[in-house]
N, C-alpha and C positions, 0 to 999 in steps of 0.2 A: 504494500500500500504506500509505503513512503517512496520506494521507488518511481509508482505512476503520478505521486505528490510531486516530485522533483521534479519531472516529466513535464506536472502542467503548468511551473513556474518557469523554467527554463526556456517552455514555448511559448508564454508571454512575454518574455522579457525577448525573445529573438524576433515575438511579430511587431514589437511595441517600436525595438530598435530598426527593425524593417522599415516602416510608414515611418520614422521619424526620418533616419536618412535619406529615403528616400524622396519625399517632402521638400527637405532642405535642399538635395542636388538639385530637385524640379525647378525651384524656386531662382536656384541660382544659375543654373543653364537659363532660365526664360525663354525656351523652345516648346515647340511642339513634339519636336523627337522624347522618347521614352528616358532620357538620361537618367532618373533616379530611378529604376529598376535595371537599367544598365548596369549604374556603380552598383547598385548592391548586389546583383548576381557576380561581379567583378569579383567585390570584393569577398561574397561568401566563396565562392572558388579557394581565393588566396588563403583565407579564414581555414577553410574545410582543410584543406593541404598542411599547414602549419599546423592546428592541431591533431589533425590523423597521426604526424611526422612523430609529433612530439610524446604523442600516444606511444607509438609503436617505440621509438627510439630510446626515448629520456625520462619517463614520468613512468613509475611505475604504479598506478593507478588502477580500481577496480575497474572490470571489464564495463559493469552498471555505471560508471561516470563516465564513460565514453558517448553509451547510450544516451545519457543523458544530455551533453554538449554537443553531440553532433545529431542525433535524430530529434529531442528537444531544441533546443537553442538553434542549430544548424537547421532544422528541419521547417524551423517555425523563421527563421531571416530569409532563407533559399531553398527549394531544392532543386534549383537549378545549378547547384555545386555538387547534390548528389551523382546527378548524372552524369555532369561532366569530369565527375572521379570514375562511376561505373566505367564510361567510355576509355578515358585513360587507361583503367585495369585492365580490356578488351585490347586498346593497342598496345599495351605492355604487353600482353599472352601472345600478342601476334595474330588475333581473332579478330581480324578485320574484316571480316565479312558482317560479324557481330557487331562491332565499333559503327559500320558505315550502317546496319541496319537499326542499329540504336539511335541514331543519331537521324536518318532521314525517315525511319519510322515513328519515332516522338513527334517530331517536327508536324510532319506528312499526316498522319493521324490525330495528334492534338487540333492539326486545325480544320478537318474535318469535325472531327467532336462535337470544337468549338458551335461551330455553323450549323449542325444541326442541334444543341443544345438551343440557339439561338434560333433558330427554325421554329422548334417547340414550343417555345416560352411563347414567339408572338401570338401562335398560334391556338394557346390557351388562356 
């Protein structure tokens, strides 16, 4: 129970920091382009990396506090740093077939989804 406690603070605190940065780059680019969802996918990449790194290499840490900063915390700023870790582990292994279908199948399919999610909706 405390573990899925951790869980639901840790994804507060990653969606809260989400829309916060996000907001602020918006603000501060003054475009139309997407820029604060930009940086933050940026930067949870960078984020995701560092501490996976730090995980595996330096912090000898319960496996449950992983959990919790990166599918918590990480999961609730991006998961668009999950993916592009999964993808990365794909061309690590040399499973590029997997990588390019990961990659233009998320894409490819998310925005079909999208469209007929949005299909639906008007239509109800």
């Amino acid at each position: 129970m405390q573990k899925l406690f951790l869980l639901f603070i840790a994804g507060g605190l990653g969606s809260l920091s989400r829309y916060t940065l996000a907001g602020l780059v918006q603000r501060l680019a003054g475009t139309s382009f997407p820029a604060g969802t930009f940086a933050v996918n940026c930067l949870g990449c960078f984020l995701f990396g560092l501490v996976w790194s730090l995980f595996e290499d330096r912090l000898s840490l319960p496996p449950e506090m992983r959990v919790i900063v990166l599918t918590g915390f990480m999961g609730a700023f991006t998961t668009f740093s999950t993916y592009i870790f999964e993808t990365a582990n794909l061309i690590s292994a040399s499973q590029w077939v997997y990588a390019v279908a990961n990659c233009a199948g998320q894409l490819v399919v998310g925005l079909v989804f999208l469209w007929i999610g949005l299909s639906l909706g008007r239509l109800v």
